[in-house]
mmCIF file of the N, C-alpha and C atoms, coordinates in Angstrom:
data_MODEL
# 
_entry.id   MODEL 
# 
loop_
_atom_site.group_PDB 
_atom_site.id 
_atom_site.type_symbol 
_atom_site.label_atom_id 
_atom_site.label_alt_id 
_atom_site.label_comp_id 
_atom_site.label_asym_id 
_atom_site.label_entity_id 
_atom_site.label_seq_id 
_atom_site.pdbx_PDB_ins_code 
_atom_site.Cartn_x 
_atom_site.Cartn_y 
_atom_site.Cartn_z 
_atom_site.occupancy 
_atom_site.B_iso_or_equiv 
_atom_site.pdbx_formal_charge 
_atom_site.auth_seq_id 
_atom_site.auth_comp_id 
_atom_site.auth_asym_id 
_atom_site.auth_atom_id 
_atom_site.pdbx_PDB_model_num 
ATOM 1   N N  . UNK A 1 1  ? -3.185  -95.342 -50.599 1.00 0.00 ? 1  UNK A N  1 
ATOM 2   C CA . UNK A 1 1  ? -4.197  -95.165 -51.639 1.00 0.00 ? 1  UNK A CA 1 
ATOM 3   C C  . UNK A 1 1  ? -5.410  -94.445 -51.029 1.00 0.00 ? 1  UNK A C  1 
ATOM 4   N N  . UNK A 1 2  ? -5.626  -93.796 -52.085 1.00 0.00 ? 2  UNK A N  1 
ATOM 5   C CA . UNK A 1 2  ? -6.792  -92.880 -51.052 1.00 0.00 ? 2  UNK A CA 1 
ATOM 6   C C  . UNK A 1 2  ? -8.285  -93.097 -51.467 1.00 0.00 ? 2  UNK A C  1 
ATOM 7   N N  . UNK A 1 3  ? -8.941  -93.351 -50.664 1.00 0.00 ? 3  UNK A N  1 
ATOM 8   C CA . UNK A 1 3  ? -10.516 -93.580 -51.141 1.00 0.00 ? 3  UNK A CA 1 
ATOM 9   C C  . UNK A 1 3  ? -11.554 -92.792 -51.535 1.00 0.00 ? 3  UNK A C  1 
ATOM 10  N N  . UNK A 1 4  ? -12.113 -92.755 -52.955 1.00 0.00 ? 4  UNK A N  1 
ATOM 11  C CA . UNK A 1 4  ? -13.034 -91.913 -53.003 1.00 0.00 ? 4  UNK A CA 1 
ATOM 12  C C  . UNK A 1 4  ? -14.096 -92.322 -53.278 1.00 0.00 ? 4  UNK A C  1 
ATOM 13  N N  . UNK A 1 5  ? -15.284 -92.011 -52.868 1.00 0.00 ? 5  UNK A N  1 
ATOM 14  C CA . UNK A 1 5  ? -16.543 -91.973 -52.604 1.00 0.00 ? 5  UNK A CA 1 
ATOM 15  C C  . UNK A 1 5  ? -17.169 -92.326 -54.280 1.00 0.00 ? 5  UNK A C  1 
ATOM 16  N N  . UNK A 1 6  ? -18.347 -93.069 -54.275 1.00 0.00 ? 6  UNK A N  1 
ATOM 17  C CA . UNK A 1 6  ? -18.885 -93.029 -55.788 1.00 0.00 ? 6  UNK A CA 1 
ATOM 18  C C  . UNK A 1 6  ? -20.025 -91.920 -55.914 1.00 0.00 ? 6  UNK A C  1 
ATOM 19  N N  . UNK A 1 7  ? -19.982 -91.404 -57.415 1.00 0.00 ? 7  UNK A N  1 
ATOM 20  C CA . UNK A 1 7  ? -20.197 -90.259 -57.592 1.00 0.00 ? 7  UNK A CA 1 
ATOM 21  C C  . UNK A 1 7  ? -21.631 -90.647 -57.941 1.00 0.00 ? 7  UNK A C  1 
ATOM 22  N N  . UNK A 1 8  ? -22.791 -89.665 -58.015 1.00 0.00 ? 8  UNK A N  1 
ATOM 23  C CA . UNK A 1 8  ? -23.924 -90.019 -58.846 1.00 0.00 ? 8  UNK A CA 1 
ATOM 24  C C  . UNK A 1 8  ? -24.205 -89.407 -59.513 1.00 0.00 ? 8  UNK A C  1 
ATOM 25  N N  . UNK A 1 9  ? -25.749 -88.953 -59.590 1.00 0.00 ? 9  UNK A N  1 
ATOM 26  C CA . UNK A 1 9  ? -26.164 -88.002 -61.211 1.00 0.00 ? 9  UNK A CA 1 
ATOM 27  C C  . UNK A 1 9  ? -26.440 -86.515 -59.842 1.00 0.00 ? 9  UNK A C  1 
ATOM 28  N N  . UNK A 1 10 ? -26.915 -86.329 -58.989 1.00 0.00 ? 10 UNK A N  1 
ATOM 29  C CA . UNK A 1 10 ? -26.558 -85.312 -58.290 1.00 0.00 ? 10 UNK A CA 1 
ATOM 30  C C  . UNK A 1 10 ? -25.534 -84.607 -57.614 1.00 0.00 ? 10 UNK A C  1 
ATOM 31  N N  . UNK A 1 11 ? -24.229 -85.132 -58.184 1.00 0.00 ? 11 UNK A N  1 
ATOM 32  C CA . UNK A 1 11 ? -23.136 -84.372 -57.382 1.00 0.00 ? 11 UNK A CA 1 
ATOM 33  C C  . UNK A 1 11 ? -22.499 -83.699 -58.790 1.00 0.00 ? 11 UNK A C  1 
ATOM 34  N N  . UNK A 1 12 ? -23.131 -83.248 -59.111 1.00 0.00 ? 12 UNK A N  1 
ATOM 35  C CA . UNK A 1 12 ? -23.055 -82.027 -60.454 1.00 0.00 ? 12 UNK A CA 1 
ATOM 36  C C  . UNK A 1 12 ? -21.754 -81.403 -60.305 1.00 0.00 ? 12 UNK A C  1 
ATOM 37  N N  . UNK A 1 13 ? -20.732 -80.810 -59.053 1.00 0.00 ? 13 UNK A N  1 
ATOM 38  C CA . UNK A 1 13 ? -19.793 -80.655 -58.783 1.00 0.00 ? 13 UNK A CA 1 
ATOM 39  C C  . UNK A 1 13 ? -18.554 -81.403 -59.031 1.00 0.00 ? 13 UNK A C  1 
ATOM 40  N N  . UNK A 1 14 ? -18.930 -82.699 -58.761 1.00 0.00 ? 14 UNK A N  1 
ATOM 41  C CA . UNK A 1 14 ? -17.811 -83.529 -58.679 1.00 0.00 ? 14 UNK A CA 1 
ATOM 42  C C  . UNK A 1 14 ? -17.870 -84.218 -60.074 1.00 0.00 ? 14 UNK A C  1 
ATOM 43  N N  . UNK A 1 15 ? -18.656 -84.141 -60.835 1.00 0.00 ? 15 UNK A N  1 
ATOM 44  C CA . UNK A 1 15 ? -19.084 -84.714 -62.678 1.00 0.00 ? 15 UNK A CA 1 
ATOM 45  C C  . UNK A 1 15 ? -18.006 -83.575 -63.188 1.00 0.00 ? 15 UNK A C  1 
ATOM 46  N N  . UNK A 1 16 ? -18.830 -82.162 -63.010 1.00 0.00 ? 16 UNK A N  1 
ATOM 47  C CA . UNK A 1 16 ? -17.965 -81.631 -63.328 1.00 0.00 ? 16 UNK A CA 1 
ATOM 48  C C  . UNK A 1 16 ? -16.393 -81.180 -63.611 1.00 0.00 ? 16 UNK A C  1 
ATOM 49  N N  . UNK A 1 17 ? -16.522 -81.497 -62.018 1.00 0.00 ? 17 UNK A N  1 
ATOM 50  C CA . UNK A 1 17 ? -14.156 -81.486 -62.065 1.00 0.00 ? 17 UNK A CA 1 
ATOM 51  C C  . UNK A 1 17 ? -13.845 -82.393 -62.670 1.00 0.00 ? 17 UNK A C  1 
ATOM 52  N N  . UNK A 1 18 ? -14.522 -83.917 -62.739 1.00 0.00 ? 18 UNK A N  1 
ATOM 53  C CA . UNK A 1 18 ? -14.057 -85.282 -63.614 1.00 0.00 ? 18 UNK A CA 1 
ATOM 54  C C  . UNK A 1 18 ? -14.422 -84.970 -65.227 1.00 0.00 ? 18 UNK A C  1 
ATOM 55  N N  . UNK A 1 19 ? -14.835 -83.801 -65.670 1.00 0.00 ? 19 UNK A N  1 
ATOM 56  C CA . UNK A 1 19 ? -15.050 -83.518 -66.808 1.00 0.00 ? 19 UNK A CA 1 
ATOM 57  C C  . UNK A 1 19 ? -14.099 -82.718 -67.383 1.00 0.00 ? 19 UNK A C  1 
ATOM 58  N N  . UNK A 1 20 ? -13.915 -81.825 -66.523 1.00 0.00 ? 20 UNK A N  1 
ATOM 59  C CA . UNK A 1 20 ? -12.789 -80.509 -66.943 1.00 0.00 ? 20 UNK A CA 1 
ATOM 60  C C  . UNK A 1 20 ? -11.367 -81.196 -67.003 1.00 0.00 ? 20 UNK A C  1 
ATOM 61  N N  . UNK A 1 21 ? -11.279 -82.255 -65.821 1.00 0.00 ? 21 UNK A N  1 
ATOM 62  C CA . UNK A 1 21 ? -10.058 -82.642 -66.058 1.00 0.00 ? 21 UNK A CA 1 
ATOM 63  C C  . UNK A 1 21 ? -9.605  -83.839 -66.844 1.00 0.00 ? 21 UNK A C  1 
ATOM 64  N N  . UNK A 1 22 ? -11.072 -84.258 -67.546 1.00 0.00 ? 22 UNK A N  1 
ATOM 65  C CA . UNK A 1 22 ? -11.027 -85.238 -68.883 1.00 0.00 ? 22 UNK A CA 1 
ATOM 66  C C  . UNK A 1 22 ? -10.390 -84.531 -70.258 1.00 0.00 ? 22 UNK A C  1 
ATOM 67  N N  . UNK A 1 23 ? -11.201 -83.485 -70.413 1.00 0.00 ? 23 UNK A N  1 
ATOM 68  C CA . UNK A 1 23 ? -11.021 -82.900 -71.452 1.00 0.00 ? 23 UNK A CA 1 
ATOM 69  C C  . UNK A 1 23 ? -10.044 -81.174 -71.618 1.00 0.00 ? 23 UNK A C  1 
ATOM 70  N N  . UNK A 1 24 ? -10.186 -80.501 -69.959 1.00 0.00 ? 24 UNK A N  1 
ATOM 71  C CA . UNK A 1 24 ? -9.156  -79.355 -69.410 1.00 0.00 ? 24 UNK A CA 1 
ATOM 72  C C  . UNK A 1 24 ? -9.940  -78.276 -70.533 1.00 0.00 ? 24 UNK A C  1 
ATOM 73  N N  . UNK A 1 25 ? -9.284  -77.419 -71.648 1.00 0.00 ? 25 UNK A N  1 
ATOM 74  C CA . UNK A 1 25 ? -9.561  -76.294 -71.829 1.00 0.00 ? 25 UNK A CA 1 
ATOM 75  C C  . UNK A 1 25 ? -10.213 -76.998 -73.762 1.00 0.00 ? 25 UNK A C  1 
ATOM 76  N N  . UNK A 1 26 ? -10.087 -78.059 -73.775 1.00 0.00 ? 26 UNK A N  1 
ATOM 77  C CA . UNK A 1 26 ? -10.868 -78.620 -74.741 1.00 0.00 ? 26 UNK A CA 1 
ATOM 78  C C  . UNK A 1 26 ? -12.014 -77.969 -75.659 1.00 0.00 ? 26 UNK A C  1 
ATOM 79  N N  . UNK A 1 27 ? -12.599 -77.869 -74.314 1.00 0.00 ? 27 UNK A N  1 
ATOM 80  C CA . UNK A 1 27 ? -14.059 -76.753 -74.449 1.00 0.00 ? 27 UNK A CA 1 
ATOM 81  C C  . UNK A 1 27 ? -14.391 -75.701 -73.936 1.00 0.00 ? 27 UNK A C  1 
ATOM 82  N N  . UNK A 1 28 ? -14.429 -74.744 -74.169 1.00 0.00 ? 28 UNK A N  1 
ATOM 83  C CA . UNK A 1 28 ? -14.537 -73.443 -73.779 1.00 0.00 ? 28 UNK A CA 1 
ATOM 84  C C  . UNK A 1 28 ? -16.245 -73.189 -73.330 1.00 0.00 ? 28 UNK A C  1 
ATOM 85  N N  . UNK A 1 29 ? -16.563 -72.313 -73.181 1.00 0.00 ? 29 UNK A N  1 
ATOM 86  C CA . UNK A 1 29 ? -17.542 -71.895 -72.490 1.00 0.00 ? 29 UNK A CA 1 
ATOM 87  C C  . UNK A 1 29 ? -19.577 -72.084 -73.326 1.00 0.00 ? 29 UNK A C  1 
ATOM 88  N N  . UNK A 1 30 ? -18.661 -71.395 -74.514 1.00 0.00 ? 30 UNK A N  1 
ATOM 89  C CA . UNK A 1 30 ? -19.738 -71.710 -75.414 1.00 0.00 ? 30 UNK A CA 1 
ATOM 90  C C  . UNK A 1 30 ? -20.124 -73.195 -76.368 1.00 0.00 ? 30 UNK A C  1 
ATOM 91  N N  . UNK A 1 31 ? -18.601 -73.955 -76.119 1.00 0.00 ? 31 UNK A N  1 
ATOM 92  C CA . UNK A 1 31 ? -18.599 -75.492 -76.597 1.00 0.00 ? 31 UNK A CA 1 
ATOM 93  C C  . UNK A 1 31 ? -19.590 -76.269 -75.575 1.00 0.00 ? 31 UNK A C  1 
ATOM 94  N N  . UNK A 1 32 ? -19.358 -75.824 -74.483 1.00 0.00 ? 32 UNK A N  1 
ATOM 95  C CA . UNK A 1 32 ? -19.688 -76.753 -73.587 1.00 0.00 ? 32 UNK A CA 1 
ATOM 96  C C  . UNK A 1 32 ? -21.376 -76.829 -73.459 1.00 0.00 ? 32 UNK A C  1 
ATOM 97  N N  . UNK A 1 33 ? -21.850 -75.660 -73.725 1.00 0.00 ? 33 UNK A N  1 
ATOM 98  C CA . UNK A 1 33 ? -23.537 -75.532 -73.829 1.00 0.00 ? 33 UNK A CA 1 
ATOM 99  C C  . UNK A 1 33 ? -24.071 -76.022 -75.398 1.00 0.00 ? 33 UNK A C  1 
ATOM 100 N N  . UNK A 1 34 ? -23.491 -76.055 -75.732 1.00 0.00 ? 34 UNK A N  1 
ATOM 101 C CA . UNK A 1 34 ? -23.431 -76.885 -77.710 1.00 0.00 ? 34 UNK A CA 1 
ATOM 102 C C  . UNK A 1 34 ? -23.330 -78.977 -77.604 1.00 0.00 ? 34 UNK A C  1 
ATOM 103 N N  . UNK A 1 35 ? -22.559 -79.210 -76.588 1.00 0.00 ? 35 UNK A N  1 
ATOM 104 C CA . UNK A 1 35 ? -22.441 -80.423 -76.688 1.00 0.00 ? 35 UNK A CA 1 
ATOM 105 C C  . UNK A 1 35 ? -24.028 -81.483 -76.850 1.00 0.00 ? 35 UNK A C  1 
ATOM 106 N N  . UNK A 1 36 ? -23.855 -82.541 -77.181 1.00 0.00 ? 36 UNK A N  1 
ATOM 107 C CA . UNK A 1 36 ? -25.144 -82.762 -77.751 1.00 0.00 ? 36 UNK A CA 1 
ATOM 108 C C  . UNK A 1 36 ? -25.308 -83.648 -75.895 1.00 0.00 ? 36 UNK A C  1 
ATOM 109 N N  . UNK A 1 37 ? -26.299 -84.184 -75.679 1.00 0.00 ? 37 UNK A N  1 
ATOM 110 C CA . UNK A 1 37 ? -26.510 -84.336 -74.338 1.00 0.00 ? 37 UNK A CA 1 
ATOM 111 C C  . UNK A 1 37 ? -26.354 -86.109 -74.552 1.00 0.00 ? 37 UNK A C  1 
ATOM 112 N N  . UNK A 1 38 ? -26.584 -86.676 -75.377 1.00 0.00 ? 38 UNK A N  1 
ATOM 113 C CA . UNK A 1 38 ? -26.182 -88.145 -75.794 1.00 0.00 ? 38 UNK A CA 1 
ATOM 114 C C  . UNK A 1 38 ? -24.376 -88.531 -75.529 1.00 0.00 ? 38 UNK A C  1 
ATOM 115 N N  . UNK A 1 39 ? -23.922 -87.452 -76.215 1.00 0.00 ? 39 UNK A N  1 
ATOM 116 C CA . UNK A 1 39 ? -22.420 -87.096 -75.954 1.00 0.00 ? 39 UNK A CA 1 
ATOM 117 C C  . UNK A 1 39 ? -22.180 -87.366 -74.147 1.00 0.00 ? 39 UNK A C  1 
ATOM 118 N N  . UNK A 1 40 ? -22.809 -85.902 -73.605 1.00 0.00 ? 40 UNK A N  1 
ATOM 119 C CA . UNK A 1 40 ? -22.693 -86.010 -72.527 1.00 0.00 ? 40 UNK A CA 1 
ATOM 120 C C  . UNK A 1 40 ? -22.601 -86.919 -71.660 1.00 0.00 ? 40 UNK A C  1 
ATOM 121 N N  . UNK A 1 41 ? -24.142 -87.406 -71.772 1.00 0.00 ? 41 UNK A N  1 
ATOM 122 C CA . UNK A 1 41 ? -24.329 -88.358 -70.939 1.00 0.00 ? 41 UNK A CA 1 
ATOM 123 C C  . UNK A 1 41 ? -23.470 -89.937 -71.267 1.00 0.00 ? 41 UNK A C  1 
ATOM 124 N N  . UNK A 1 42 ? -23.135 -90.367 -72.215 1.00 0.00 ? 42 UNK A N  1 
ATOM 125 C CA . UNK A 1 42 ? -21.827 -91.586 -72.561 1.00 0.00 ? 42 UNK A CA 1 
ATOM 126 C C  . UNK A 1 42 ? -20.788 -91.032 -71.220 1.00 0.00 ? 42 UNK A C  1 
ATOM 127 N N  . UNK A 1 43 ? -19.993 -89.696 -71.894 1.00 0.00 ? 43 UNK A N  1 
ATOM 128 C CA . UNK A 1 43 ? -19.041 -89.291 -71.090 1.00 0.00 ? 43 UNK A CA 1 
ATOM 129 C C  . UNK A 1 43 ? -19.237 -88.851 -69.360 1.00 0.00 ? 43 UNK A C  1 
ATOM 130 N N  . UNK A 1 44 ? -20.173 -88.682 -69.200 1.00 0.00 ? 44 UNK A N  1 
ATOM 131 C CA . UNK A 1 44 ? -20.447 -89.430 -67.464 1.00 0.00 ? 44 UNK A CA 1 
ATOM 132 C C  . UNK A 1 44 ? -20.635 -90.485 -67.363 1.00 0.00 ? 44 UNK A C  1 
ATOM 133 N N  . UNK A 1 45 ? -21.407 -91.207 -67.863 1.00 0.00 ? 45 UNK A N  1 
ATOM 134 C CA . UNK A 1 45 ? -21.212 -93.038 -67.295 1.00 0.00 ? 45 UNK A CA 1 
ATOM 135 C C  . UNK A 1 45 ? -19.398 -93.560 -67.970 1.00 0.00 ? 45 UNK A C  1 
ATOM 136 N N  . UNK A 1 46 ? -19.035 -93.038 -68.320 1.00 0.00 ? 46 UNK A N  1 
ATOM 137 C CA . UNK A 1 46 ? -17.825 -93.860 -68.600 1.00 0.00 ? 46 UNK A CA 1 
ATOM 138 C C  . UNK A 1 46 ? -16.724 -93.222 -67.452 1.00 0.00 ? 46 UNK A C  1 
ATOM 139 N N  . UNK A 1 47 ? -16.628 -91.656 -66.118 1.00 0.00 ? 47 UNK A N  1 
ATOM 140 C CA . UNK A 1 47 ? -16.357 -90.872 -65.296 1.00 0.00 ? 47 UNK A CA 1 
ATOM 141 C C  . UNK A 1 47 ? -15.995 -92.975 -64.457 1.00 0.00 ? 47 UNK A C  1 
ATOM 142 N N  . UNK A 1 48 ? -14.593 -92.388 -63.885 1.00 0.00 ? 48 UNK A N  1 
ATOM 143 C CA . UNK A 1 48 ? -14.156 -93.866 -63.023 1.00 0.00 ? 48 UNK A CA 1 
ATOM 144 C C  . UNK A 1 48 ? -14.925 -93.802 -62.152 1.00 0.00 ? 48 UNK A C  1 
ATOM 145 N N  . UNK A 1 49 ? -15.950 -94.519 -61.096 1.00 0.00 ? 49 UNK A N  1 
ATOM 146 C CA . UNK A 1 49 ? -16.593 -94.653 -59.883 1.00 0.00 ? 49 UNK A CA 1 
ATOM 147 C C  . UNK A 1 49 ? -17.703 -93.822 -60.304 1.00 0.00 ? 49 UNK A C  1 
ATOM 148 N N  . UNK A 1 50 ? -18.007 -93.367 -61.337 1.00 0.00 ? 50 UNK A N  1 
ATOM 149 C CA . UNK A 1 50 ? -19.336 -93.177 -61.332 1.00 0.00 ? 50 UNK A CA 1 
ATOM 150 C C  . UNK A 1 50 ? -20.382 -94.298 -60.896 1.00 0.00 ? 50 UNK A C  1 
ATOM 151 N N  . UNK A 1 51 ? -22.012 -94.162 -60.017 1.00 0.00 ? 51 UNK A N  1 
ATOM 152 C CA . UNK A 1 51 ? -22.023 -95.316 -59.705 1.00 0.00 ? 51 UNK A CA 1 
ATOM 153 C C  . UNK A 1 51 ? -24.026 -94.693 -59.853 1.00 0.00 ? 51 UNK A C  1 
ATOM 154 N N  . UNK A 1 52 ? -23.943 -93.893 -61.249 1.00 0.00 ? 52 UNK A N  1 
ATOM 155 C CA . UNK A 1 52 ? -25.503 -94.054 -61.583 1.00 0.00 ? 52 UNK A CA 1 
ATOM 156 C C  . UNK A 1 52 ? -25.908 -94.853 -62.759 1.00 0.00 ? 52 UNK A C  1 
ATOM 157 N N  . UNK A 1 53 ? -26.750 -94.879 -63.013 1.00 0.00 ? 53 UNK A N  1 
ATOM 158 C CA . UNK A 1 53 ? -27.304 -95.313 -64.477 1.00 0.00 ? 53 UNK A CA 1 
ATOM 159 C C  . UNK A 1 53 ? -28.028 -94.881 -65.275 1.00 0.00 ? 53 UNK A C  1 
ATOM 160 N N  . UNK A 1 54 ? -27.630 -95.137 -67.116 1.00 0.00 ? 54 UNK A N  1 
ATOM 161 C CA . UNK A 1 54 ? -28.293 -94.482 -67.723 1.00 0.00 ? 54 UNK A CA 1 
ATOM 162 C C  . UNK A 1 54 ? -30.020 -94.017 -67.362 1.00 0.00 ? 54 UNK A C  1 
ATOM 163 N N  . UNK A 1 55 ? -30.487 -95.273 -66.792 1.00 0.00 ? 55 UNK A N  1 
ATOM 164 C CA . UNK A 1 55 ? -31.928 -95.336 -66.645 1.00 0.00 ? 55 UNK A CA 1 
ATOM 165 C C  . UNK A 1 55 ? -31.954 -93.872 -65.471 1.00 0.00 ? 55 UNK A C  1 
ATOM 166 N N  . UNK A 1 56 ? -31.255 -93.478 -64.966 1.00 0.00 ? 56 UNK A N  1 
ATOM 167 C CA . UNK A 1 56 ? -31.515 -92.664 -63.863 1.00 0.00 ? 56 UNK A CA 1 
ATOM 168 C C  . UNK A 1 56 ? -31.132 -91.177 -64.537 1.00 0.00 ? 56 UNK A C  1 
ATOM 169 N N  . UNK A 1 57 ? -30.610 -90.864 -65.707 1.00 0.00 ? 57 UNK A N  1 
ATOM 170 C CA . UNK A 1 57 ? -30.322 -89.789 -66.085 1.00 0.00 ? 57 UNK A CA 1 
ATOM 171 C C  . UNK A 1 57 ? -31.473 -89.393 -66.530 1.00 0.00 ? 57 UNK A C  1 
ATOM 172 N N  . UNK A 1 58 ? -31.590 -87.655 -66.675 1.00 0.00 ? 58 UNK A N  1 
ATOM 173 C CA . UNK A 1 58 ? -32.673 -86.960 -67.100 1.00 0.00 ? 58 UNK A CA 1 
ATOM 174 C C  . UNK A 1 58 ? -32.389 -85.349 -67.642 1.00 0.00 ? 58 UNK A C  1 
ATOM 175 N N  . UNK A 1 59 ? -32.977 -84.753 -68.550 1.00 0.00 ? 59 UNK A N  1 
ATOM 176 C CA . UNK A 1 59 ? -32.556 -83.794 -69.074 1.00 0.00 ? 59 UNK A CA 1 
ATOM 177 C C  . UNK A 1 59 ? -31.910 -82.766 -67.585 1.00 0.00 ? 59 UNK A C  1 
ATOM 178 N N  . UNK A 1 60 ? -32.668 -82.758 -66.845 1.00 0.00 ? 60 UNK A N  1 
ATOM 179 C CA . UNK A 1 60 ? -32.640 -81.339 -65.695 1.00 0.00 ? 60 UNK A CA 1 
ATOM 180 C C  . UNK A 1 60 ? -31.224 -82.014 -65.005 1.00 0.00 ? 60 UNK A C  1 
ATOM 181 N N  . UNK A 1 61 ? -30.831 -83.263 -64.847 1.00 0.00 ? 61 UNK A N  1 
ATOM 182 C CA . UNK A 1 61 ? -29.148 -83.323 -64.116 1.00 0.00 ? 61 UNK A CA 1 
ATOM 183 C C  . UNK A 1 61 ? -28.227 -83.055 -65.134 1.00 0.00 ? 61 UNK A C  1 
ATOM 184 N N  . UNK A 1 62 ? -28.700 -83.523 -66.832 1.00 0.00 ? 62 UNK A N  1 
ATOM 185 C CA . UNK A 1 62 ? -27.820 -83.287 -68.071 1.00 0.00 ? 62 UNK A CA 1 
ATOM 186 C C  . UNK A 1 62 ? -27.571 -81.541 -67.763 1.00 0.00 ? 62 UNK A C  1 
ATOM 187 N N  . UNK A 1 63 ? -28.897 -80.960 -68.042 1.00 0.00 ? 63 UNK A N  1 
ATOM 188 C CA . UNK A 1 63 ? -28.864 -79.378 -67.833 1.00 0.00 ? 63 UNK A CA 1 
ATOM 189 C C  . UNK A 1 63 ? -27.330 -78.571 -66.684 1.00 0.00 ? 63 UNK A C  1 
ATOM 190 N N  . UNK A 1 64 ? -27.906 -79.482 -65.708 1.00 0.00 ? 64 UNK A N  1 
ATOM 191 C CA . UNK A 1 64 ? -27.077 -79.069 -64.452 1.00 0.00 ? 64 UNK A CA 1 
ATOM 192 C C  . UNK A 1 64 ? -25.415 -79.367 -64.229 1.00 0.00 ? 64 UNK A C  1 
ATOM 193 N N  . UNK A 1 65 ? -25.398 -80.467 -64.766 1.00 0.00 ? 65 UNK A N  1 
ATOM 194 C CA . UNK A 1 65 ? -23.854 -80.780 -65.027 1.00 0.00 ? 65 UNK A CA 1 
ATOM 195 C C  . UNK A 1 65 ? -23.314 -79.842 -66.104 1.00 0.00 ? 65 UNK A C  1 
ATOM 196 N N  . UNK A 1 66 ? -23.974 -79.340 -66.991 1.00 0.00 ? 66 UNK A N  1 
ATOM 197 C CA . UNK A 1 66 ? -23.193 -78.527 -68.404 1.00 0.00 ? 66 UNK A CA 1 
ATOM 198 C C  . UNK A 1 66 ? -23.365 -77.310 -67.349 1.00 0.00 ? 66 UNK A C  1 
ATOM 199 N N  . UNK A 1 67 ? -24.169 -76.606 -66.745 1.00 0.00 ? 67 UNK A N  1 
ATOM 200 C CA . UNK A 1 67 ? -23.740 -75.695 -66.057 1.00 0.00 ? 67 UNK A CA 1 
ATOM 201 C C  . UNK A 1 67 ? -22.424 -75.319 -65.122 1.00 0.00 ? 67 UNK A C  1 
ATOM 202 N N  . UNK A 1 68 ? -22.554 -76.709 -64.102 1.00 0.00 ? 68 UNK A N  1 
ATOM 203 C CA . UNK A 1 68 ? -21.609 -76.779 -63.419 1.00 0.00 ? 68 UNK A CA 1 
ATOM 204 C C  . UNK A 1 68 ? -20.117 -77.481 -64.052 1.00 0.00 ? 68 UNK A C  1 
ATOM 205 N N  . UNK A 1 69 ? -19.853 -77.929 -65.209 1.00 0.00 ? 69 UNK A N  1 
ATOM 206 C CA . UNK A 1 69 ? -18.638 -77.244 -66.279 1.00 0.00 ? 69 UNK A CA 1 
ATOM 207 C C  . UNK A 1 69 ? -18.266 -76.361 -66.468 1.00 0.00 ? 69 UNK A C  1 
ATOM 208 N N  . UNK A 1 70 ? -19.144 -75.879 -67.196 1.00 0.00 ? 70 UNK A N  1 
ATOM 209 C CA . UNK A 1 70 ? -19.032 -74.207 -67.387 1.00 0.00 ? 70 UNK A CA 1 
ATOM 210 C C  . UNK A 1 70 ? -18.506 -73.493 -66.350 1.00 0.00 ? 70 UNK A C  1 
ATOM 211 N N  . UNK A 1 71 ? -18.832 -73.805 -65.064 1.00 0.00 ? 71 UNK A N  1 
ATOM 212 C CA . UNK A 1 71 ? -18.448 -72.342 -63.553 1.00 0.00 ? 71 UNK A CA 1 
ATOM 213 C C  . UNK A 1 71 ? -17.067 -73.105 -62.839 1.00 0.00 ? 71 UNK A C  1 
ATOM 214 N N  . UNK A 1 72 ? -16.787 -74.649 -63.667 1.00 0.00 ? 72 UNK A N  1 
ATOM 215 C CA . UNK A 1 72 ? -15.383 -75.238 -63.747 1.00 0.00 ? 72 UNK A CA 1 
ATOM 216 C C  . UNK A 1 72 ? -14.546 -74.706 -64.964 1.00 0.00 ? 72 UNK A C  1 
ATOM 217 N N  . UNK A 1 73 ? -14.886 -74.374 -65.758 1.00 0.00 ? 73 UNK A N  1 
ATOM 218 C CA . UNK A 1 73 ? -13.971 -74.111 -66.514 1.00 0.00 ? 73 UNK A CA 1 
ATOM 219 C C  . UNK A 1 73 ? -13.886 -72.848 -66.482 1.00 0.00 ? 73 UNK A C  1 
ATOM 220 N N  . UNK A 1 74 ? -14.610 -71.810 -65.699 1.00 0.00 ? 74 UNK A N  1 
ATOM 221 C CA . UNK A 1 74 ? -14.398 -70.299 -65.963 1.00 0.00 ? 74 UNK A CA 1 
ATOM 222 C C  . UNK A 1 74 ? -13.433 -70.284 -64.536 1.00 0.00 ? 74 UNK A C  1 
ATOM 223 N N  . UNK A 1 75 ? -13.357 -71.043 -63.577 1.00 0.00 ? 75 UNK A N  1 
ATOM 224 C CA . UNK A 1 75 ? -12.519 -71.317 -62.475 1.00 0.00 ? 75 UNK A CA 1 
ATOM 225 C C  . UNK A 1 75 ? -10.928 -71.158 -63.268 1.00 0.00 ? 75 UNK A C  1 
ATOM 226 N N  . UNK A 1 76 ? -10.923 -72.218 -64.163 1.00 0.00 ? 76 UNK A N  1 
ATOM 227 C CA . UNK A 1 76 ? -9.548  -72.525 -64.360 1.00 0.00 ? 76 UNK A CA 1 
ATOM 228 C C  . UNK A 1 76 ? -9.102  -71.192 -65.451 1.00 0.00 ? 76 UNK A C  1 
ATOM 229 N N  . UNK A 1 77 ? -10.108 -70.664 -65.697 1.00 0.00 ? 77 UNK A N  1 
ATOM 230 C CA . UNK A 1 77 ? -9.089  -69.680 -66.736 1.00 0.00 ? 77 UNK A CA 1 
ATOM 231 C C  . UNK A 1 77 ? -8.869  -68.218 -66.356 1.00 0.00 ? 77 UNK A C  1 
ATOM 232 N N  . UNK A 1 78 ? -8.653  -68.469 -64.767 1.00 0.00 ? 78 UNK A N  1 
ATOM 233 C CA . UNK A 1 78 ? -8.091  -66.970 -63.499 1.00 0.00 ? 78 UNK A CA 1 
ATOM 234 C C  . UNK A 1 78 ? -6.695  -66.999 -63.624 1.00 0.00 ? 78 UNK A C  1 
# 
């Protein structure tokens, strides 16, 4: 079994891949900057080993995670 590390509200990278591979081609490029950030943020605290809290979220990591989706999902469609 392999161990992975708990994630927080700054590893915008690793939210991300646990996002793309929640939902895969679900959302496209322009869905993903549309999502409402209430949305969002549910669907990171519910990410397995996530290990932040709502109280610790803030628009500028919300901002940063929909970015770093976005440069995940333009990855997967090479």
């Amino acid at each position: 079994m392999s161990y992975e590390p708990p994630i927080y509200w700054n590893d915008y990278e690793d939210i991300a891949l646990k996002l793309y591979e929640r939902f895969g081609d679900d959302f496209t490029e322009s869905k993903i900057y549309r999502i409402r950030f209430t949305d969002l943020l549910t669907w990171v605290l519910e990410i397995p080993g996530f290990a932040g809290t709502k109280e610790q979220s803030n628009e500028g990591h919300l901002e940063m995670i929909q970015s770093s989706w976005v440069y995940e999902w333009r990855d997967h469609q090479k």
